[in-house]
MMTF fields as JSON, N, C-alpha, C and O atoms, coordinates in Angstrom:
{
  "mmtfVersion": "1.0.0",
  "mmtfProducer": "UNKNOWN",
  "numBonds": 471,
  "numAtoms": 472,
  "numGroups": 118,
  "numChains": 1,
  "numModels": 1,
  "chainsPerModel": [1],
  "groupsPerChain": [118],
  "chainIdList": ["A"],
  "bondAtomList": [4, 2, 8, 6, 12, 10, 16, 14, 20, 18, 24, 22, 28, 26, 32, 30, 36, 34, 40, 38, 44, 42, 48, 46, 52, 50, 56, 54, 60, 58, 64, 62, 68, 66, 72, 70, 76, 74, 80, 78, 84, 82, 88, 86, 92, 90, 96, 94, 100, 98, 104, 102, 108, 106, 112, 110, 116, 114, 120, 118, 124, 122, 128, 126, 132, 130, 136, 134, 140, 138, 144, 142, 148, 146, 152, 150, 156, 154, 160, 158, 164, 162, 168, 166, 172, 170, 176, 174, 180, 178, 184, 182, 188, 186, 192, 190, 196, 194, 200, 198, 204, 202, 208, 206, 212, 210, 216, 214, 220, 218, 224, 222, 228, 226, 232, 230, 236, 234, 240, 238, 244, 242, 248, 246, 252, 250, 256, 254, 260, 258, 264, 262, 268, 266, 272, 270, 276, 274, 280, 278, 284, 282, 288, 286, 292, 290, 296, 294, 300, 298, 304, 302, 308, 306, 312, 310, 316, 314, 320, 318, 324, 322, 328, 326, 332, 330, 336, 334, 340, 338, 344, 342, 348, 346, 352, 350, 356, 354, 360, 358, 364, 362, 368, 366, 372, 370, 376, 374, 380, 378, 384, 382, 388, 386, 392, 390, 396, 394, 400, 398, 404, 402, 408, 406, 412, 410, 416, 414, 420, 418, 424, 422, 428, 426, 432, 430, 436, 434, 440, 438, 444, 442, 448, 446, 452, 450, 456, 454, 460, 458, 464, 462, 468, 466],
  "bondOrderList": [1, 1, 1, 1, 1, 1, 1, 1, 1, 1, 1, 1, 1, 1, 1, 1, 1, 1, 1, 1, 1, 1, 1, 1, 1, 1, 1, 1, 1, 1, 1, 1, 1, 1, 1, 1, 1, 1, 1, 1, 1, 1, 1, 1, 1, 1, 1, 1, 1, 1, 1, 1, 1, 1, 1, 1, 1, 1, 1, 1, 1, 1, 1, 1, 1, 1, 1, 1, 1, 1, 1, 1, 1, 1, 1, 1, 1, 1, 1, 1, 1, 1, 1, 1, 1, 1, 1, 1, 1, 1, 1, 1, 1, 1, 1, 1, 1, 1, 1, 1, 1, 1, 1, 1, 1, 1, 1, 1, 1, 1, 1, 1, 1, 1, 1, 1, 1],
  "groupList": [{"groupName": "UNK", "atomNameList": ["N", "CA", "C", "O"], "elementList": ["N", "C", "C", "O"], "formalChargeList": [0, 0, 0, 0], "bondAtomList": [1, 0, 2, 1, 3, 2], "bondOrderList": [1, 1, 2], "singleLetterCode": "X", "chemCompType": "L-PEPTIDE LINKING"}],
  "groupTypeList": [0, 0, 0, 0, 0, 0, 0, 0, 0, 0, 0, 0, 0, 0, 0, 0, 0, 0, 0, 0, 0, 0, 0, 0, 0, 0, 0, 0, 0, 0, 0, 0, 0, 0, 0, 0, 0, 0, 0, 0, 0, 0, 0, 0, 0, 0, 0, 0, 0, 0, 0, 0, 0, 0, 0, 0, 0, 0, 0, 0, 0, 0, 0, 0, 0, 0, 0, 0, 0, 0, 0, 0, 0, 0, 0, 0, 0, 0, 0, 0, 0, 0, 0, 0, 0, 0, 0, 0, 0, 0, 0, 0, 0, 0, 0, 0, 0, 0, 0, 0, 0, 0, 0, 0, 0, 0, 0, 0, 0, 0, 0, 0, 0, 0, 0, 0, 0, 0],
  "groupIdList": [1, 2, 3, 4, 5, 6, 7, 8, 9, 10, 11, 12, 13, 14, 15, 16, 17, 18, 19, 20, 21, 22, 23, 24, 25, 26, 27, 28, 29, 30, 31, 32, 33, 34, 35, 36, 37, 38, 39, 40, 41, 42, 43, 44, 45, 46, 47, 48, 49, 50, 51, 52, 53, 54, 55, 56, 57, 58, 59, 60, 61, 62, 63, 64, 65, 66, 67, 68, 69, 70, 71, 72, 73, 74, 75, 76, 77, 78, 79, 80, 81, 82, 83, 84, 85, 86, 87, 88, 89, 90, 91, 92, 93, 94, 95, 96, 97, 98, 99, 100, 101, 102, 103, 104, 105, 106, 107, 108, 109, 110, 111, 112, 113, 114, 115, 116, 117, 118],
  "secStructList": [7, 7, 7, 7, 7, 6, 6, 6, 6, 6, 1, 1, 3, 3, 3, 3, 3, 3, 3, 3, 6, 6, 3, 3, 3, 3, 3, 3, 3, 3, 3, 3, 3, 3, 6, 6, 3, 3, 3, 3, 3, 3, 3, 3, 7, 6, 6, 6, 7, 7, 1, 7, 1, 1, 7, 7, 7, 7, 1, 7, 7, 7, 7, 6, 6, 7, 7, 4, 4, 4, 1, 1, 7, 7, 3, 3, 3, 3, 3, 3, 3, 3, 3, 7, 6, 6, 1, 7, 5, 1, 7, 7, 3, 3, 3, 3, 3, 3, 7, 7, 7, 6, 6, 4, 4, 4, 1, 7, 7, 7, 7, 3, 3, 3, 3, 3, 3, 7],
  "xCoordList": [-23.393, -24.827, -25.249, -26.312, -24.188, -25.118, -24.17, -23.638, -24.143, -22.928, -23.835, -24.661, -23.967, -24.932, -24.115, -23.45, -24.264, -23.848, -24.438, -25.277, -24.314, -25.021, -24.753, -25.524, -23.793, -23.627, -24.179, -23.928, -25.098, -25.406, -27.214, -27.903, -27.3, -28.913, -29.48, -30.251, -29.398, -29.963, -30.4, -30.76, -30.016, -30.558, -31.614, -31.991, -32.434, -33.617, -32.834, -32.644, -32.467, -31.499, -30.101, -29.83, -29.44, -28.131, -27.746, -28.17, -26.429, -25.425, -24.237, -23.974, -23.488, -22.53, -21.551, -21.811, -20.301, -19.522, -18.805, -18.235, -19.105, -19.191, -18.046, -18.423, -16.958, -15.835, -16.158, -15.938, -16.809, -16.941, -16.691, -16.181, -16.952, -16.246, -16.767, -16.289, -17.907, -18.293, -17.116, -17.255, -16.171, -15.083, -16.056, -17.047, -15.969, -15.899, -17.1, -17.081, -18.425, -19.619, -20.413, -20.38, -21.418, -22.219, -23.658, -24.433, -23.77, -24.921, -26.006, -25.846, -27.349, -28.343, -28.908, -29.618, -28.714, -30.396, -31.024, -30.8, -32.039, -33.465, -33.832, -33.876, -34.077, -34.378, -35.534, -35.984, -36.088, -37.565, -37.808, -37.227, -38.427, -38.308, -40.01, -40.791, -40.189, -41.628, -41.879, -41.618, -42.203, -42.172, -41.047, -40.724, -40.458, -38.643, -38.239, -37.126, -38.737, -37.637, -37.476, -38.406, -36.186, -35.767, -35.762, -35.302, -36.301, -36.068, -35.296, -35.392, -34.357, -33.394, -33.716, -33.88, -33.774, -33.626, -31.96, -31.43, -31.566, -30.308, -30.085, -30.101, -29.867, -29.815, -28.464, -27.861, -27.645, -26.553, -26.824, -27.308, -26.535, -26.25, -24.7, -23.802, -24.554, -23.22, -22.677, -21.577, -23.195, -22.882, -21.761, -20.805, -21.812, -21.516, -19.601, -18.494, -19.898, -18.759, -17.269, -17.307, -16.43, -15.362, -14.034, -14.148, -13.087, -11.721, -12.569, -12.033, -13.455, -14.107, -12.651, -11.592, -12.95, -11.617, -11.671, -10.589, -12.771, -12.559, -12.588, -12.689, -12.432, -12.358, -13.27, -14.02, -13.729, -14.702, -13.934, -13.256, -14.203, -13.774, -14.855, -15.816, -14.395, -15.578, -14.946, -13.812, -15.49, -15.047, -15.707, -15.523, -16.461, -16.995, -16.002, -14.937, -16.556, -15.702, -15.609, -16.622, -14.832, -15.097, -15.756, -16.318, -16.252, -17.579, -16.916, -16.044, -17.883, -17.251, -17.213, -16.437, -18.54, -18.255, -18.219, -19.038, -16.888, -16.665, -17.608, -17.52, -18.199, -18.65, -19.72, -20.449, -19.658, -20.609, -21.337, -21.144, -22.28, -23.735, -23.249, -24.195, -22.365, -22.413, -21.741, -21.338, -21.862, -20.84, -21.64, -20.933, -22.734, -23.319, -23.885, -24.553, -23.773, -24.545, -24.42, -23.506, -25.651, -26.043, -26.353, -26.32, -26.78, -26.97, -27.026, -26.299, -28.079, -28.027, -28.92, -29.236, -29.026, -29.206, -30.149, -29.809, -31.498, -32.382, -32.123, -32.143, -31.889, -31.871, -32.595, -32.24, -33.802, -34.787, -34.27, -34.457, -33.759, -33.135, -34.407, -34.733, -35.038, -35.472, -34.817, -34.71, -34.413, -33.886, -34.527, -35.52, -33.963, -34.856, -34.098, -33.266, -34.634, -34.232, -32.868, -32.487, -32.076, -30.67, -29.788, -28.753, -30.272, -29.489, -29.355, -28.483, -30.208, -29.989, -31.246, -32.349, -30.051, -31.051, -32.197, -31.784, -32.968, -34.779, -35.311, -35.602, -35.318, -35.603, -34.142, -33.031, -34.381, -33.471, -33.766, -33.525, -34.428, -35.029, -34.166, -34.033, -33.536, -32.812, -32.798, -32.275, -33.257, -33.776, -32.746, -32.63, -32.154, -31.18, -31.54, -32.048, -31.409, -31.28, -29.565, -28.724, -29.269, -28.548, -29.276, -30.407, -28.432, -29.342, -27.564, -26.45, -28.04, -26.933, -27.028, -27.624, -26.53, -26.335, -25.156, -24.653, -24.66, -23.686, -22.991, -21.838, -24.225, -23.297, -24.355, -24.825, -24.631, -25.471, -26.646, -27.182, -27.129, -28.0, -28.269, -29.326, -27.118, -26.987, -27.37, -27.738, -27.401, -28.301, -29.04, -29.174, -29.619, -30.658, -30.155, -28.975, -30.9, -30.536, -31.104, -32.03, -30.194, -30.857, -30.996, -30.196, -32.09, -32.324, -32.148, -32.685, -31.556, -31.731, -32.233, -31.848, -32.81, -33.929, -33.849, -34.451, -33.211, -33.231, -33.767, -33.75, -33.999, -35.286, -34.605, -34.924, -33.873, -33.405, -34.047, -33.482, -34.997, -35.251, -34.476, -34.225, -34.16, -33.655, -34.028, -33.301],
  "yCoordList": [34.539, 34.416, 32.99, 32.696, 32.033, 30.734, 30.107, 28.997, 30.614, 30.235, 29.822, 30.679, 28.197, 27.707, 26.497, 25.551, 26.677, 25.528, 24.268, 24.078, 23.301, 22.541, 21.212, 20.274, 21.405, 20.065, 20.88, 20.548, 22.176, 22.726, 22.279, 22.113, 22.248, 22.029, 21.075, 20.481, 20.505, 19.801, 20.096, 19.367, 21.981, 22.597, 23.352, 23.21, 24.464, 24.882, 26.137, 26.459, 26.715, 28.276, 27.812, 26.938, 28.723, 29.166, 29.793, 29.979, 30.829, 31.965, 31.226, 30.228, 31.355, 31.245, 32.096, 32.617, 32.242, 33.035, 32.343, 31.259, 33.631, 33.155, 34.406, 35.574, 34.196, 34.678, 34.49, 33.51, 35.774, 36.197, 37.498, 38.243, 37.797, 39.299, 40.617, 41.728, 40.344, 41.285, 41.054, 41.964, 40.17, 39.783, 39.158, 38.728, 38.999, 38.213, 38.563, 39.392, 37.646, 38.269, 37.099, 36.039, 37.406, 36.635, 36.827, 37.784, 35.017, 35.026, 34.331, 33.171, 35.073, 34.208, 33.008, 33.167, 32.212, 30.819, 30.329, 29.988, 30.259, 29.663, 28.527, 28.578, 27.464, 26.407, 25.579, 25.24, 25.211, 24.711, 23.222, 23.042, 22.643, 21.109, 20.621, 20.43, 20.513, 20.5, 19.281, 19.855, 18.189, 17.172, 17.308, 17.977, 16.657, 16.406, 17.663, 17.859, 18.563, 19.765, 20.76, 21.042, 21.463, 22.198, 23.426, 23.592, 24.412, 25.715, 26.233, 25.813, 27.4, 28.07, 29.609, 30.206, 30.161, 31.523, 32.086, 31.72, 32.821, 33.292, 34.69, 35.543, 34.79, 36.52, 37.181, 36.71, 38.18, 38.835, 40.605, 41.44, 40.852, 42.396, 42.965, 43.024, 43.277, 43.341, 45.08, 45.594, 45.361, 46.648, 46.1, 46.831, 44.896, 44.149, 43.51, 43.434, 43.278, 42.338, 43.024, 44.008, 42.44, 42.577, 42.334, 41.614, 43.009, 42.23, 42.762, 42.18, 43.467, 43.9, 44.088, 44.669, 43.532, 43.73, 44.931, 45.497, 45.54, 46.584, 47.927, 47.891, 48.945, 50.616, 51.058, 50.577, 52.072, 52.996, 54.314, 54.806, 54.704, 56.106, 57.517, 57.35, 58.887, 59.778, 61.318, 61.588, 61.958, 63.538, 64.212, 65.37, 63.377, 64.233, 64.383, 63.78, 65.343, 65.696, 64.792, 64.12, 64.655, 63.952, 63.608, 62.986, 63.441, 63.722, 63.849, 63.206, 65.467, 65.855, 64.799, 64.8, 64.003, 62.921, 61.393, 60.562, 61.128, 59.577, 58.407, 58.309, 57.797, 56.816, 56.14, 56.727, 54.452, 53.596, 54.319, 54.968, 54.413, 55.054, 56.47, 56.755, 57.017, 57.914, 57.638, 58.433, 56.32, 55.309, 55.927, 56.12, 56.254, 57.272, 55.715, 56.094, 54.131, 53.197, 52.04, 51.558, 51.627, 50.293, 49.523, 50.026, 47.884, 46.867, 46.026, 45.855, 45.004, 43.762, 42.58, 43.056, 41.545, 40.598, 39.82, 39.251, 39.49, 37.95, 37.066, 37.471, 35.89, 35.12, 33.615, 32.976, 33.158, 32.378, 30.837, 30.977, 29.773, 28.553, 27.668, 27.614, 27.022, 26.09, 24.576, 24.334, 23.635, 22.037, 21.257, 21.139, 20.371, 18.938, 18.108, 18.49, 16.571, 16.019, 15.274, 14.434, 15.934, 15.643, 16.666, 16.513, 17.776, 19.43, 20.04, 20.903, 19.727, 20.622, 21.59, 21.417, 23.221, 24.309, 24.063, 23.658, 24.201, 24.013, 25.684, 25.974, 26.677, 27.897, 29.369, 29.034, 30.412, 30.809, 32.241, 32.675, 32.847, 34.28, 34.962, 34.724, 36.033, 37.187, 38.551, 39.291, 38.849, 40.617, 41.527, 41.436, 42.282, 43.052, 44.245, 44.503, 45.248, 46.553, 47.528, 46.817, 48.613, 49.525, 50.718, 51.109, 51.275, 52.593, 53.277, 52.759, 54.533, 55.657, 56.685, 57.138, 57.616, 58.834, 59.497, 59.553, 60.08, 60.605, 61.686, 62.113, 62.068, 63.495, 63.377, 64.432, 62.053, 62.224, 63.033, 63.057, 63.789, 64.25, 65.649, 66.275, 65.904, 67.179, 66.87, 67.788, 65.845, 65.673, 64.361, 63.586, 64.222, 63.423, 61.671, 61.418, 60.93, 59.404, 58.892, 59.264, 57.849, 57.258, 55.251, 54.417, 55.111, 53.656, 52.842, 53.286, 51.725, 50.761, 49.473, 48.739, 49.273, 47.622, 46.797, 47.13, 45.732, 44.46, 43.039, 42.418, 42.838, 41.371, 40.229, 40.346, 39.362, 38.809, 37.29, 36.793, 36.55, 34.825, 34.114, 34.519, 32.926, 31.728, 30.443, 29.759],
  "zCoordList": [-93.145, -93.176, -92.842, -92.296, -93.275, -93.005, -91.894, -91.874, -91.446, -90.245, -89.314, -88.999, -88.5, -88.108, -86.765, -87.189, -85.413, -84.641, -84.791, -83.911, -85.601, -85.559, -84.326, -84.127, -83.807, -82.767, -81.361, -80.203, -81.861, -80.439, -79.925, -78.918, -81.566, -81.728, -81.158, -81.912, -79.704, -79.514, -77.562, -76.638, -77.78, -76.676, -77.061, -78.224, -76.05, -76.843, -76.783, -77.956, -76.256, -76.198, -75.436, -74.613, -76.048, -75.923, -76.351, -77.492, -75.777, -76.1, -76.744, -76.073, -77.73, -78.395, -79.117, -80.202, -78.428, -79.465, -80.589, -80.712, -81.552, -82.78, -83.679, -83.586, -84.353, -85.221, -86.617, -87.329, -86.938, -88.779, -89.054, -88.216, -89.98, -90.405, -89.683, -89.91, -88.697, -87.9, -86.504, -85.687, -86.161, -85.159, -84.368, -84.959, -82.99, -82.262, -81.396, -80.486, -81.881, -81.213, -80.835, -81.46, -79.37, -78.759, -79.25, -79.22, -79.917, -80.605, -79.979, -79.598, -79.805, -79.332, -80.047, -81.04, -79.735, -80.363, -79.591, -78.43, -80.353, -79.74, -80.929, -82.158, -79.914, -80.819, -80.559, -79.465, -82.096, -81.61, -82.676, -83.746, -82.283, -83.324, -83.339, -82.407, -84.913, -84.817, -86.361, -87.418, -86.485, -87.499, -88.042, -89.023, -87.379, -87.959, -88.092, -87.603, -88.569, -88.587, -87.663, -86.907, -87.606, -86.492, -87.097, -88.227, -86.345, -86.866, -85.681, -84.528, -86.205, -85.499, -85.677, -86.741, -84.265, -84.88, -84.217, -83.168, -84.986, -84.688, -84.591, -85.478, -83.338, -82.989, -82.943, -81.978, -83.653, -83.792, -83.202, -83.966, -82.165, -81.895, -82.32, -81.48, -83.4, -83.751, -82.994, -83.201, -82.594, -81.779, -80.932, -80.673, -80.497, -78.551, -79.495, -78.962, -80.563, -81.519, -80.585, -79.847, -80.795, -80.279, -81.625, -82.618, -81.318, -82.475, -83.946, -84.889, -84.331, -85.584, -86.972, -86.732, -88.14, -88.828, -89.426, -89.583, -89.85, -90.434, -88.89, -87.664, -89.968, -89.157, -89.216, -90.065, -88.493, -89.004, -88.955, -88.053, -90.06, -90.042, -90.636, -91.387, -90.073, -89.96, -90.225, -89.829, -90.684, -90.242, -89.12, -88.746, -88.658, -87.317, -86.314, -86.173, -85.595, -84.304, -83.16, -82.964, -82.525, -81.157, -80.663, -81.564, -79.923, -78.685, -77.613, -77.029, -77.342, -76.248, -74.483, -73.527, -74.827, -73.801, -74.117, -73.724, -75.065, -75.334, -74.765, -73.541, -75.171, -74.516, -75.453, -76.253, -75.132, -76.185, -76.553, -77.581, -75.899, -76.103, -77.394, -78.129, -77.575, -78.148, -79.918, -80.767, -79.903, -81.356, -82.458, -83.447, -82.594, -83.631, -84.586, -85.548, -84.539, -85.031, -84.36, -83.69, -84.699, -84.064, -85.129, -86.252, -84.905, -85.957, -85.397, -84.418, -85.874, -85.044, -86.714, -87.804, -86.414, -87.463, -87.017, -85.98, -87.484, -86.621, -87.823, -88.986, -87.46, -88.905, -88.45, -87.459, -89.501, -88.879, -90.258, -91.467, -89.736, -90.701, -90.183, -88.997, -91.179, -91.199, -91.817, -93.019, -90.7, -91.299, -91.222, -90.503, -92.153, -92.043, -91.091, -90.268, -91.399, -90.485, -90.426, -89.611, -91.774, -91.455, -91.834, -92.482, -91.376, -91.006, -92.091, -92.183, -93.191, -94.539, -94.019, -93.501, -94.667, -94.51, -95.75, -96.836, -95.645, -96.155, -96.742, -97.902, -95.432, -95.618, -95.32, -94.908, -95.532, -94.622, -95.292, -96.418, -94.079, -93.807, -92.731, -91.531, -93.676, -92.774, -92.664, -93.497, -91.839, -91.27, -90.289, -89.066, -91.058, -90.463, -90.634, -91.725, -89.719, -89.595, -89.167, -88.618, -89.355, -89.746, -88.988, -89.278, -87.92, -87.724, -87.594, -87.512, -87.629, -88.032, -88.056, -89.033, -87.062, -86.836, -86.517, -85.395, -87.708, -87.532, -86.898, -86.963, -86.141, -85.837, -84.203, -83.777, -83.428, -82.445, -82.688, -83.796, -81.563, -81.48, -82.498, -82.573, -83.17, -84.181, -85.301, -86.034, -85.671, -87.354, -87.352, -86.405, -88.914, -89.162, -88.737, -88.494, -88.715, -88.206, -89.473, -90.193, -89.516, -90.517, -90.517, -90.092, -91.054, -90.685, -91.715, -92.73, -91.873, -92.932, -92.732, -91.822, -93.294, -93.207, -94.241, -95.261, -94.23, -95.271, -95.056, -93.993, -95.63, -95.388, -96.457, -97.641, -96.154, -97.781, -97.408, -96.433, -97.926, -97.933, -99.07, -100.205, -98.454, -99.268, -99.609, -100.33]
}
């Protein structure tokens, strides 16, 4: 969660890969600097992650036509850090969603939404 480039912050955007327990994923920032402090927003599509440590496992059937699009969940993370002017986090607002369907287009989807500030 607080996993933060800080020797990057001194571009306004950039892509960065980044290794945490979601494995090996390309993270957006956007960076903005306004009276000494820098706010960061940090974008995670953990769908895209690569090397993931855990499994997923299911009793559903196959799919009869394998393919991304058919992974039955998605997830992605925005996370908005506010610093001061010598890189201590200040604020730190994070909004993640969870969507999930287990059985594709054959049953209910389901969404999860979390909002946590610090």
């Amino acid at each position: 969660m607080f996993q933060l480039k800080l020797n990057s912050l001194r571009r306004q955007s950039f892509v960065a890969q980044e290794t945490g327990v979601y494995g090996k994923c390309n993270v957006q920032y956007l960076v903005t600097k306004a009276n000494n402090n820098t706010n960061v927003k940090k974008i995670i599509n953990f769908s895209t992650c690569d090397s993931k440590l855990g499994q997923q496992r299911s009793n559903k059937p196959t799919p009869t036509c394998p393919s991304r699009y058919q992974d039955g969940s998605m997830s992605h993370s925005v996370r908005n850090y506010n610093l001061d002017e010598m890189n201590v986090i200040q604020y730190l607002n994070i909004i993640g969603t969870v969507e999930f369907q287990p059985f594709q287009a054959l049953a209910e989807y389901h969404h999860i939404f979390v909002n946590q500030t610090f």
